[in-house]
N, CA, C and O of each residue as an XYZ file, in Angstrom:
560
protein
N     -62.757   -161.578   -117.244
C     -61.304   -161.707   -117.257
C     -60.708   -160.712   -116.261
O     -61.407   -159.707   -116.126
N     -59.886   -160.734   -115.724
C     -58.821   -160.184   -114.984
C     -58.026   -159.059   -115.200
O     -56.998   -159.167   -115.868
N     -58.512   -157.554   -114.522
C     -57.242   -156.426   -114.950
C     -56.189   -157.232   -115.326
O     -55.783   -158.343   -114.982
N     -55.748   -156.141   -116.355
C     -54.534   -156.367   -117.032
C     -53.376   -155.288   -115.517
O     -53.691   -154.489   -114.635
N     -52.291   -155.794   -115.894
C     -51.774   -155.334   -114.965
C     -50.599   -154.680   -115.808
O     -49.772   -155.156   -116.586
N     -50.862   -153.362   -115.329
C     -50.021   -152.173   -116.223
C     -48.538   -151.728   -115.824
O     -48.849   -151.582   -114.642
N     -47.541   -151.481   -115.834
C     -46.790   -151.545   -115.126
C     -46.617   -149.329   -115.035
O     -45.736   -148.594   -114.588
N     -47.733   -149.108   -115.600
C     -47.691   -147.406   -115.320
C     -48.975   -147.183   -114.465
O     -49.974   -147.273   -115.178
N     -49.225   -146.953   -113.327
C     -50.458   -146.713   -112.370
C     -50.103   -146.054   -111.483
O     -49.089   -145.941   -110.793
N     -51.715   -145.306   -111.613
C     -51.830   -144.474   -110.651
C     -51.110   -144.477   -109.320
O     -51.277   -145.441   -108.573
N     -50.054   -143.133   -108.843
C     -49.238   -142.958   -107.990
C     -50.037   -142.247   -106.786
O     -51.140   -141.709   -106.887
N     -49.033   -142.388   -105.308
C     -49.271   -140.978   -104.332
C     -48.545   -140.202   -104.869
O     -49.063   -139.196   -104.386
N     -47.507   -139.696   -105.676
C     -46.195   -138.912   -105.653
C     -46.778   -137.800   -106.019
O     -47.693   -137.764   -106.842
N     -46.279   -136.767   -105.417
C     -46.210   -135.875   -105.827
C     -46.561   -134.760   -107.138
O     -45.566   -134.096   -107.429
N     -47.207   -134.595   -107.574
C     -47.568   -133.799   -109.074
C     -46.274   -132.666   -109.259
O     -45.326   -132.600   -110.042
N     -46.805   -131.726   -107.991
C     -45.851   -130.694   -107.558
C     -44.537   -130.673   -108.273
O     -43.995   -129.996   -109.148
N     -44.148   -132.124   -107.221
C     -42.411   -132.332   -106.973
C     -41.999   -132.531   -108.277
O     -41.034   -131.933   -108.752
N     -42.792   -133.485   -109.003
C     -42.525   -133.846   -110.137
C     -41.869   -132.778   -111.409
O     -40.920   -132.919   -112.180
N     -42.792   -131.757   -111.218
C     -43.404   -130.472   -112.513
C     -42.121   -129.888   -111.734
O     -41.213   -129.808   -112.561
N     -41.784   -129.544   -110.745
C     -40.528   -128.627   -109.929
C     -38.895   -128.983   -110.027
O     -37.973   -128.330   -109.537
N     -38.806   -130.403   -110.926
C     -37.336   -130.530   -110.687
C     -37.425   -130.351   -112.949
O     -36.396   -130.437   -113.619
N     -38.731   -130.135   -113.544
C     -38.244   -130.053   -114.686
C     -37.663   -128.744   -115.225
O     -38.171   -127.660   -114.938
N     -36.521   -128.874   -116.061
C     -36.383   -127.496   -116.722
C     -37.423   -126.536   -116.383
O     -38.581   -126.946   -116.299
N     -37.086   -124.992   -116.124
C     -37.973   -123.892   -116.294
C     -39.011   -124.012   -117.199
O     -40.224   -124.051   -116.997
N     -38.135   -124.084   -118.609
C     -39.468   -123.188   -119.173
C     -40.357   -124.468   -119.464
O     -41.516   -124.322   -119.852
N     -39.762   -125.820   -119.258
C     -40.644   -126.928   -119.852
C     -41.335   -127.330   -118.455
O     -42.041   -128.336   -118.537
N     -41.248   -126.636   -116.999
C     -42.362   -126.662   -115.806
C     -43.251   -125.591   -116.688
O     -44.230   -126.097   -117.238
N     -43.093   -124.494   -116.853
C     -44.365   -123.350   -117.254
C     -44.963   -123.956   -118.180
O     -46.192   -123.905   -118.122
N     -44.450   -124.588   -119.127
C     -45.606   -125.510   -120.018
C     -46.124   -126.259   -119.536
O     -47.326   -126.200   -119.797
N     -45.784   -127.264   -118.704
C     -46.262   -128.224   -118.184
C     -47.785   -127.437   -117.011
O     -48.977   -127.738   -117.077
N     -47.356   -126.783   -116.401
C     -48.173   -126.277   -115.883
C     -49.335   -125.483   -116.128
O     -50.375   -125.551   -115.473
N     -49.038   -124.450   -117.455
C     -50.193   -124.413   -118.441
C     -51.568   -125.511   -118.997
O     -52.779   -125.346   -119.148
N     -50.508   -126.792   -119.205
C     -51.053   -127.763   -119.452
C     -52.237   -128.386   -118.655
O     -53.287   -128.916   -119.018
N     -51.729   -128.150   -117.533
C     -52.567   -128.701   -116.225
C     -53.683   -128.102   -115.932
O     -54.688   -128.512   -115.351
N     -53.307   -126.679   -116.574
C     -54.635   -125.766   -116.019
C     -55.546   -126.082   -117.391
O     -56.771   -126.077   -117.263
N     -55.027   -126.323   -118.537
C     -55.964   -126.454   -119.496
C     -56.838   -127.873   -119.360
O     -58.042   -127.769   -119.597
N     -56.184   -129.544   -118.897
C     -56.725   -130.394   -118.300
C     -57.721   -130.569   -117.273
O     -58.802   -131.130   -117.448
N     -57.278   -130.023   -116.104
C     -58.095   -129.593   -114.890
C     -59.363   -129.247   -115.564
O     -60.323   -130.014   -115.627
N     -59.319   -127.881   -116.139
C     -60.566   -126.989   -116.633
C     -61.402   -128.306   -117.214
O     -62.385   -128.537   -116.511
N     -61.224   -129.346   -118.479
C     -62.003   -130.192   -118.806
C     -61.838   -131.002   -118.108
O     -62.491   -131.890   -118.656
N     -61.218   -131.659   -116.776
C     -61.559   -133.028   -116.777
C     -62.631   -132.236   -115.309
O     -63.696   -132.769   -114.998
N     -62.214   -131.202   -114.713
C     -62.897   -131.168   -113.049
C     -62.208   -132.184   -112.059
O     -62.853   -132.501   -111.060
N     -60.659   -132.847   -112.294
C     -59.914   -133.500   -111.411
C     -58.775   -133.180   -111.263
O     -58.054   -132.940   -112.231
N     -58.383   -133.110   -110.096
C     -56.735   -133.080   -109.628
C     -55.821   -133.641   -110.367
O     -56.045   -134.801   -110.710
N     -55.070   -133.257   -110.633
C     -53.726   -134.489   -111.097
C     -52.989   -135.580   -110.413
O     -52.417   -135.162   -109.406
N     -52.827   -136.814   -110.633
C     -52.200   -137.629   -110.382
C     -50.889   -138.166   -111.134
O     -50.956   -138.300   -112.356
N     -49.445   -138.548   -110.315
C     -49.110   -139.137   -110.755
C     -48.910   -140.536   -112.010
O     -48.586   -141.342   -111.137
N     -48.891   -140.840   -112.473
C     -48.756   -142.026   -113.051
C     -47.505   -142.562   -113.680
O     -46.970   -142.145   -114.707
N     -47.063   -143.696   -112.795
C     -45.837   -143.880   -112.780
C     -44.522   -142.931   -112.337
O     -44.575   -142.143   -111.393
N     -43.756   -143.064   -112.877
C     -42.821   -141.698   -112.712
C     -43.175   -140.473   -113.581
O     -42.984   -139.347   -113.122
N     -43.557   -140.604   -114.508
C     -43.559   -139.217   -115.428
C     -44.467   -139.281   -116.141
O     -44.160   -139.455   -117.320
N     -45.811   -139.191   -115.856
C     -47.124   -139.151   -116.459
C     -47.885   -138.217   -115.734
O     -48.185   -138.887   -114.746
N     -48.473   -136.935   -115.549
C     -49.634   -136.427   -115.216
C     -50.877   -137.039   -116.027
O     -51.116   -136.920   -117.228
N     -51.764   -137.880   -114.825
C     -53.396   -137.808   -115.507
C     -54.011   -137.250   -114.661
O     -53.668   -137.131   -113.485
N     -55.141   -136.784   -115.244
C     -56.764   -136.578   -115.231
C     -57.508   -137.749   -115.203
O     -57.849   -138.167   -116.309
N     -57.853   -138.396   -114.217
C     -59.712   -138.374   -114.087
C     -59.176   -140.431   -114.507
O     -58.067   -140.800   -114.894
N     -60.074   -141.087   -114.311
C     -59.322   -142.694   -114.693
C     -60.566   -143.295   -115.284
O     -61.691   -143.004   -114.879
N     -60.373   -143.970   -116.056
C     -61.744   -144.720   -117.124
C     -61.289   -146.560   -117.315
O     -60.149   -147.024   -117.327
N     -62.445   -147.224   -117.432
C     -61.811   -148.251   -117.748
C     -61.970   -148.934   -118.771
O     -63.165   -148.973   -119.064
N     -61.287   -149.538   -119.512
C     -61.300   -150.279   -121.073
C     -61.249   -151.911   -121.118
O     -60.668   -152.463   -120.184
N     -61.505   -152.271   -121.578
C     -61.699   -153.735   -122.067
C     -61.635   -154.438   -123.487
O     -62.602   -154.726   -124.192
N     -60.247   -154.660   -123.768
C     -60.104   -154.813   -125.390
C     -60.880   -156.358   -126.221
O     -61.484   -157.237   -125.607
N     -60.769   -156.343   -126.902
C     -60.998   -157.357   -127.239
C     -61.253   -158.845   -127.246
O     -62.221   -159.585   -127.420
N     -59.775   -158.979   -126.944
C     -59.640   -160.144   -125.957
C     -60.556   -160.445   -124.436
O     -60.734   -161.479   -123.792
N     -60.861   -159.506   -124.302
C     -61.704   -159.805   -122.548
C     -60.606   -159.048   -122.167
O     -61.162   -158.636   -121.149
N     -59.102   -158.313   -122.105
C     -58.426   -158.076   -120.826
C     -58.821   -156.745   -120.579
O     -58.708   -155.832   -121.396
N     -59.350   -156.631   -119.285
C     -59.589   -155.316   -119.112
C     -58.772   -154.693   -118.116
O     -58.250   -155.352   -117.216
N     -58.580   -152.959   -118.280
C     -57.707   -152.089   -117.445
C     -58.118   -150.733   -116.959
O     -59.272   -150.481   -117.303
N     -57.714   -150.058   -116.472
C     -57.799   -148.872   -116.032
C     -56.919   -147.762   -116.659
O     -55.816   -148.185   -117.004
N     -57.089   -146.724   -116.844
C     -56.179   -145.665   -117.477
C     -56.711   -144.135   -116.934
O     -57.547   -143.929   -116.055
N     -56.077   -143.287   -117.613
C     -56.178   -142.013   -117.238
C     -57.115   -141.583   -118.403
O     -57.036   -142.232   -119.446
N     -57.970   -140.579   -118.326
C     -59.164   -140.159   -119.055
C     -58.045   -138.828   -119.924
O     -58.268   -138.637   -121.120
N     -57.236   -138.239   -119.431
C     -56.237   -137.451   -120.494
C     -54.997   -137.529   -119.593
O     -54.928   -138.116   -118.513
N     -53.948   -136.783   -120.266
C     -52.660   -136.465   -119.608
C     -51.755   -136.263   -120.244
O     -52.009   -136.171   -121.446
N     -49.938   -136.048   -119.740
C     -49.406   -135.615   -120.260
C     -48.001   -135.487   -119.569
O     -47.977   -135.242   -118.363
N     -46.600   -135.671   -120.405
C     -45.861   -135.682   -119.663
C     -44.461   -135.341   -120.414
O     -44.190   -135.782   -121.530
N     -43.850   -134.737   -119.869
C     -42.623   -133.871   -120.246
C     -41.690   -135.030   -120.719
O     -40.832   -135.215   -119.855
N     -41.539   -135.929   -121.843
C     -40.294   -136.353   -122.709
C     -38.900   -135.436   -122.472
O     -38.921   -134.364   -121.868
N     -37.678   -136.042   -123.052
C     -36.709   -135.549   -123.252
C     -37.567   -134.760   -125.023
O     -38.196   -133.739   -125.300
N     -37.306   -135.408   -125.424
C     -37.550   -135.054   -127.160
C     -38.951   -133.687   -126.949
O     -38.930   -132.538   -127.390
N     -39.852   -134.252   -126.273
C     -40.971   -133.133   -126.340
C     -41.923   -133.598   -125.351
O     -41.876   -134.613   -124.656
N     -42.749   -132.728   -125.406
C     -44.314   -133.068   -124.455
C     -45.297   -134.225   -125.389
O     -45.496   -134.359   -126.597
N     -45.660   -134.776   -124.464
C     -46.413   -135.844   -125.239
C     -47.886   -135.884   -124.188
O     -47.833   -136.153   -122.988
N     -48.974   -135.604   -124.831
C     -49.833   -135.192   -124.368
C     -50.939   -136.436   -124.778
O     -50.997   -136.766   -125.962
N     -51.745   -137.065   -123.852
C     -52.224   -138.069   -124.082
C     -54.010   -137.976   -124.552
O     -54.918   -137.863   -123.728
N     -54.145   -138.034   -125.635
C     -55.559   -137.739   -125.898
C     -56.537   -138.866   -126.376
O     -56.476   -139.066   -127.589
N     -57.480   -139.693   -125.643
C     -57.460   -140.908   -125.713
C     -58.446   -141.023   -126.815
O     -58.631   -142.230   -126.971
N     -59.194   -140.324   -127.685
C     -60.129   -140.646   -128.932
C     -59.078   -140.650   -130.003
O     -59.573   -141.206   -130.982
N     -57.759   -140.248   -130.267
C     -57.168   -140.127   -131.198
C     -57.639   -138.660   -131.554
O     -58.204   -137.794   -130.886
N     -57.089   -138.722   -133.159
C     -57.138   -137.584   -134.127
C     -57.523   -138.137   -135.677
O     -57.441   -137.514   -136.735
N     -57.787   -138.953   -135.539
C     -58.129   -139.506   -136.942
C     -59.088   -138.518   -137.805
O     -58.804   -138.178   -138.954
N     -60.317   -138.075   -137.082
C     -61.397   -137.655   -136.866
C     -61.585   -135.630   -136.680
O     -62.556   -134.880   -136.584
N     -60.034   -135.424   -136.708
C     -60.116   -133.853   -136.086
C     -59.424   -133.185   -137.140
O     -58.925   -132.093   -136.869
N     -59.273   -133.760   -138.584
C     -58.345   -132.852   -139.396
C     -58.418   -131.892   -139.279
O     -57.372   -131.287   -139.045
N     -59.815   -131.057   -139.372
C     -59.563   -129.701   -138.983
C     -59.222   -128.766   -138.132
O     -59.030   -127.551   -138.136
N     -59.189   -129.935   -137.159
C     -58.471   -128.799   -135.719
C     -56.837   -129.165   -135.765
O     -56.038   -128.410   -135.211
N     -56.407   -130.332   -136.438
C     -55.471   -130.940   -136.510
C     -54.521   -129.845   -137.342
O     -53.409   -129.629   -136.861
N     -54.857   -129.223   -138.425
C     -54.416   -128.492   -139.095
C     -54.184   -126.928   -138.736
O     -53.400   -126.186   -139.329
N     -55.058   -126.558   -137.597
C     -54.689   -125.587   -137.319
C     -53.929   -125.492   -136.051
O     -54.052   -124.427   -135.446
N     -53.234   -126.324   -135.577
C     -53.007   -126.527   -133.820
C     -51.532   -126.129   -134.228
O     -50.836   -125.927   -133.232
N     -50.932   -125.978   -135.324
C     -49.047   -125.756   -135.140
C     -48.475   -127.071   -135.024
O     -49.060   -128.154   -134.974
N     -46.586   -126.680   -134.971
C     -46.473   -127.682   -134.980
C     -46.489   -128.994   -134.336
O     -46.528   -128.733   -133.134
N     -46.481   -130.266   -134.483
C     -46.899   -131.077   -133.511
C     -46.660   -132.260   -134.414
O     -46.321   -132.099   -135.586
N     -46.829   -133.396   -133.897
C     -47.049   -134.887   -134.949
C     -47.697   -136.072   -133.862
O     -47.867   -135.986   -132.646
N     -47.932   -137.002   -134.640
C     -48.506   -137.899   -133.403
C     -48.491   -139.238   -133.637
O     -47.686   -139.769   -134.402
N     -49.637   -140.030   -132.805
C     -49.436   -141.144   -132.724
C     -50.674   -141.684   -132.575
O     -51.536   -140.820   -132.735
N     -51.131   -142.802   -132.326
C     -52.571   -143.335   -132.323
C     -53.833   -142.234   -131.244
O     -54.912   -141.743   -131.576
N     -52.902   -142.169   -129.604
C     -54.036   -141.405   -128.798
C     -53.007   -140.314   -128.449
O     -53.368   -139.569   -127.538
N     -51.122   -139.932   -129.290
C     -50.572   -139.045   -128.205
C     -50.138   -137.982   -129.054
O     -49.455   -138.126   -130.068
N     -50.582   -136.871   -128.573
C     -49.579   -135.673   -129.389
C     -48.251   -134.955   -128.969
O     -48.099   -134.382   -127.890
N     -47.423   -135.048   -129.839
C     -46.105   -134.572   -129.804
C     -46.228   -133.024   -130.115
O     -46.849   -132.587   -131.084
N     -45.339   -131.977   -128.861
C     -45.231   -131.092   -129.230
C     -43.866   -130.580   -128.760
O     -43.574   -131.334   -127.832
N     -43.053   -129.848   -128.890
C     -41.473   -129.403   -128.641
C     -41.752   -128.628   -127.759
O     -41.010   -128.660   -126.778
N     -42.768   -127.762   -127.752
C     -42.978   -125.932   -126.457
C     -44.237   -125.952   -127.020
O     -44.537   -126.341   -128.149
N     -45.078   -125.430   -126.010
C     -46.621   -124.789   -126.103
C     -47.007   -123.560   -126.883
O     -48.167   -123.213   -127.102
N     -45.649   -122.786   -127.378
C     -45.389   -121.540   -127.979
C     -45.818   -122.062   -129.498
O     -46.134   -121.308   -130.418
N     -45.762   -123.540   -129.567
C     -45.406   -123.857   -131.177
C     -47.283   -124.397   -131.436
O     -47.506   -125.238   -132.307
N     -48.034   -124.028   -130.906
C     -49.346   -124.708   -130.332
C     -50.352   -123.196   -129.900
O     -50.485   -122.398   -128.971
N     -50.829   -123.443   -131.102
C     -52.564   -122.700   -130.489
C     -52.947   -123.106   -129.584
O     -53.538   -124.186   -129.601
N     -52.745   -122.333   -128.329
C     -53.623   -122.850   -127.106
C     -54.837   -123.454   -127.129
O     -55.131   -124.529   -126.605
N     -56.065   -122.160   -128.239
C     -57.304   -122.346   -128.202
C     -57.947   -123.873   -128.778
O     -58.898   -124.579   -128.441
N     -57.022   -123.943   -129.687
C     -57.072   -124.871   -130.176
C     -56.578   -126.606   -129.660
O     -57.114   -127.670   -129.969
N     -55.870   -126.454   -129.146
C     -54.874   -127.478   -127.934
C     -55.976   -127.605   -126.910
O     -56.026   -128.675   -126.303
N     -57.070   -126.460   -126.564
C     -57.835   -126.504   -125.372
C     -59.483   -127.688   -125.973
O     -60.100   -128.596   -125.416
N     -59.624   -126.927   -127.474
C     -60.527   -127.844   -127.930
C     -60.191   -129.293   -127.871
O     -60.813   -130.003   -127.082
N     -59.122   -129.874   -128.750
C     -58.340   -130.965   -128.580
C     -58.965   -132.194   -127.066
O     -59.541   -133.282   -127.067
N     -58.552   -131.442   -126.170
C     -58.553   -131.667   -125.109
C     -59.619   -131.858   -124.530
O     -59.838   -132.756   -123.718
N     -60.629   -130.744   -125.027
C     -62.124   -131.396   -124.299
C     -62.871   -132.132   -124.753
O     -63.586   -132.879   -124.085
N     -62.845   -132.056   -126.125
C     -62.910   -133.258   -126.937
C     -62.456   -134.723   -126.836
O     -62.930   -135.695   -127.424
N     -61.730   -134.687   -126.216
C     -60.702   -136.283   -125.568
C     -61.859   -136.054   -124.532
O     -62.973   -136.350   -124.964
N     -61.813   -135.665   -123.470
C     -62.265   -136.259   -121.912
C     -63.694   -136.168   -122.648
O     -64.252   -137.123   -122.107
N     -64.750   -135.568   -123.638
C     -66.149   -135.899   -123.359
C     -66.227   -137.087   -124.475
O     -67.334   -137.596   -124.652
N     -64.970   -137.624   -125.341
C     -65.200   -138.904   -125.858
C     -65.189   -140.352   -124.879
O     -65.599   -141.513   -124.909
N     -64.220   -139.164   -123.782
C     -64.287   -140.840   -122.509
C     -65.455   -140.659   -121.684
O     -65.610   -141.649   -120.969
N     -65.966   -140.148   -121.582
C     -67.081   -139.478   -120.560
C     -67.498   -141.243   -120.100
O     -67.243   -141.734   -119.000
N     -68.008   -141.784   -120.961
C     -68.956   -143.083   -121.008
C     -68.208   -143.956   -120.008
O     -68.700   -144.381   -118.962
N     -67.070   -144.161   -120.402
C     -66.145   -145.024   -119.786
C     -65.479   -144.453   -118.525
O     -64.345   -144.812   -118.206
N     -66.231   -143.505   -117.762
C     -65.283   -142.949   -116.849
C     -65.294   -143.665   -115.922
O     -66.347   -144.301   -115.888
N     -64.400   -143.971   -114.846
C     -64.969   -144.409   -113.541
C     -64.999   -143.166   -112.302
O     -64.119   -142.333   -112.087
N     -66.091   -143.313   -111.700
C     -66.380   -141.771   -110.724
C     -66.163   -142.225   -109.012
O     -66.298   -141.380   -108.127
């Protein structure tokens, strides 16, 4: 079957420009962020779409036969909060889940308001844990 055709993909734009026109203190998070991504994925950041930083691209194939491409993690500055994309979920992590602060989520995304409200160390496990659940599916 035929990529699905996403209407969020991989950009040229800018990472930089992007992270530089957000609020102060929500660029220094954002940029924290990046260094904690980088460290597990070993890739640059890319755009995606207008307001997505990913890491590293994997490809999936649901059920149906439609298959796509995506980002192996990422993350991107909301109005409401940071929403950080972790593609194994959390179903599976109560215990890191419980100690990470505050946060809430969603099937693969975590919601957080500031990085202040977030165990780094813990936010860093999170995270490497996502990219070595995609490992399989990566494309290199």
């Amino acid at each position: 079957m035929a990529k699905a055709e996403l209407k969020t993909t991989e950009t040229t734009a800018s990472v930089d420009a992007f992270i530089a026109k957000q609020p102060a203190d929500i660029a220094a998070d954002c940029r924290a962020i990046m260094g904690l991504m980088r460290k597990a994925t070993g890739e640059d950041p890319k755009l995606w779409g207008a307001s997505i930083v990913g890491y590293g691209r994997y490809a999936y194939t649901y059920d149906t036969g439609r298959e796509g491409e995506w980002m192996i993690t990422g993350f991107s500055p909301r109005k409401a909060n940071l929403t950080l994309y972790i593609m194994m979920g959390f179903e599976e992590e109560a215990a890191l889940m419980e100690k990470l602060g505050k946060h809430t989520t969603g099937k693969s995304c975590l919601y957080i308001k500031k990085l202040s409200d977030v165990d780094l160390r813990v936010l860093e496990s999170l995270i490497v844990k996502g990219v070595r659940a995609m490992e399989k599916q990566r494309i290199k």
